[in-house]
PLY file of the C-alpha trace (Angstrom):
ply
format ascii 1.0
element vertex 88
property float x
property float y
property float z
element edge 87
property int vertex1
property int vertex2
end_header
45.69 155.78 150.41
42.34 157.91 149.99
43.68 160.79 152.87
47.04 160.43 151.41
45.78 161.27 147.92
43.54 164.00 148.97
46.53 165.81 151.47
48.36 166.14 148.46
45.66 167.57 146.25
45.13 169.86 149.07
48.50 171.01 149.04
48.21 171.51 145.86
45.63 173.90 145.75
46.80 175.89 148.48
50.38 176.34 146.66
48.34 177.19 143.49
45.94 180.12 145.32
49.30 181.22 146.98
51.38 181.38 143.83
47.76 183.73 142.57
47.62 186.13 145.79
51.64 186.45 144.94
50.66 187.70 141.32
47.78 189.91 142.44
50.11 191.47 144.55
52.71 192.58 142.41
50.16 195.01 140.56
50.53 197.40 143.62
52.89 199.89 143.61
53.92 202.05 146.29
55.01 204.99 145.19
53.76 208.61 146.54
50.46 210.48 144.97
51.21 212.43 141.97
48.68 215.16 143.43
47.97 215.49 147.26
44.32 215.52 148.20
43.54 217.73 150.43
41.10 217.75 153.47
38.28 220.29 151.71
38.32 218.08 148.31
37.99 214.63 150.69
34.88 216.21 152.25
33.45 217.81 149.61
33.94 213.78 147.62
32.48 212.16 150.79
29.17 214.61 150.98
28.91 214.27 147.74
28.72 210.42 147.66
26.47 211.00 151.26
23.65 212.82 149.14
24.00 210.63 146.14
23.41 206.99 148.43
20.99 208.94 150.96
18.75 211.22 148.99
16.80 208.73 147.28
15.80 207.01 150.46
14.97 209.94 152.05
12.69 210.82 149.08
11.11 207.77 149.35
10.47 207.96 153.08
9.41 211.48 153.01
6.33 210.22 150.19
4.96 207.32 152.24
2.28 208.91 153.30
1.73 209.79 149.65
1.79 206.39 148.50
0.10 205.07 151.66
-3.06 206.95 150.54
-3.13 206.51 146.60
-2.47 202.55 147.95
-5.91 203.15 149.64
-7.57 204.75 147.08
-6.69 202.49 144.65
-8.10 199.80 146.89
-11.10 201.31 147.79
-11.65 202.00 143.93
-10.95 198.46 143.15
-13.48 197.36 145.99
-16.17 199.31 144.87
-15.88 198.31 140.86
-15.70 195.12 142.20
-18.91 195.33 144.35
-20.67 197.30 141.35
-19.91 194.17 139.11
-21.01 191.44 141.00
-24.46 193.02 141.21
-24.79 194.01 138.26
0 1
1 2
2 3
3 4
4 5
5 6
6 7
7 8
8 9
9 10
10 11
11 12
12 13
13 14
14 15
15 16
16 17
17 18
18 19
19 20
20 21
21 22
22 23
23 24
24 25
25 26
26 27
27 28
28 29
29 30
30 31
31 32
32 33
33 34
34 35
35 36
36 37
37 38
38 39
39 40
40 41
41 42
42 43
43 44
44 45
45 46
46 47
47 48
48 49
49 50
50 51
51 52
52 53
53 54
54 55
55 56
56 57
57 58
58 59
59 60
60 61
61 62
62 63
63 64
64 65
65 66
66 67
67 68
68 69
69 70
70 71
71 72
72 73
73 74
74 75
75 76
76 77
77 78
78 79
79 80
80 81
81 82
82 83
83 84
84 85
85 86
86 87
């Protein structure tokens, strides 16, 4: 009785997410572009999205050795306040 109850409230569900996909579906339309895109604007939007996702990484990669060293300043400043205070 247990399988019998939960087949049905399996079936259930599945008509109820195919009855949604059917909805979600009928906001696409197929009709042609108003405007055509052409092949310069598509590269020019693709090289711009390119710089804008790879710039700041390759900032940050190009400054590691930057950061590396004020990392081990920093930490040889905080080792020598450190040493200065415990004899002190």
């Amino acid at each position: 009785m247990l399988a019998l109850w939960k087949g049905l409230q399996g079936a259930h569900r599945l008509a109820k997410a195919k009855s949604f996909l059917l909805d979600q579906r009928s906001n696409i339309y197929s009709k042609p572009p108003k405007e055509k895109i052409g092949p310069a604007q598509s590269v020019l939007v693709m090289s711009v999205f390119a710089v804008a996702l790879l710039a700041p990484a390759g900032w940050i990669l190009h400054h590691i050795p930057k950061y590396r060293q004020k990392d081990a300043l920093r930490l040889s400043e905080d080792a020598a306040t450190s040493s200065f205070k415990r004899y002190s």
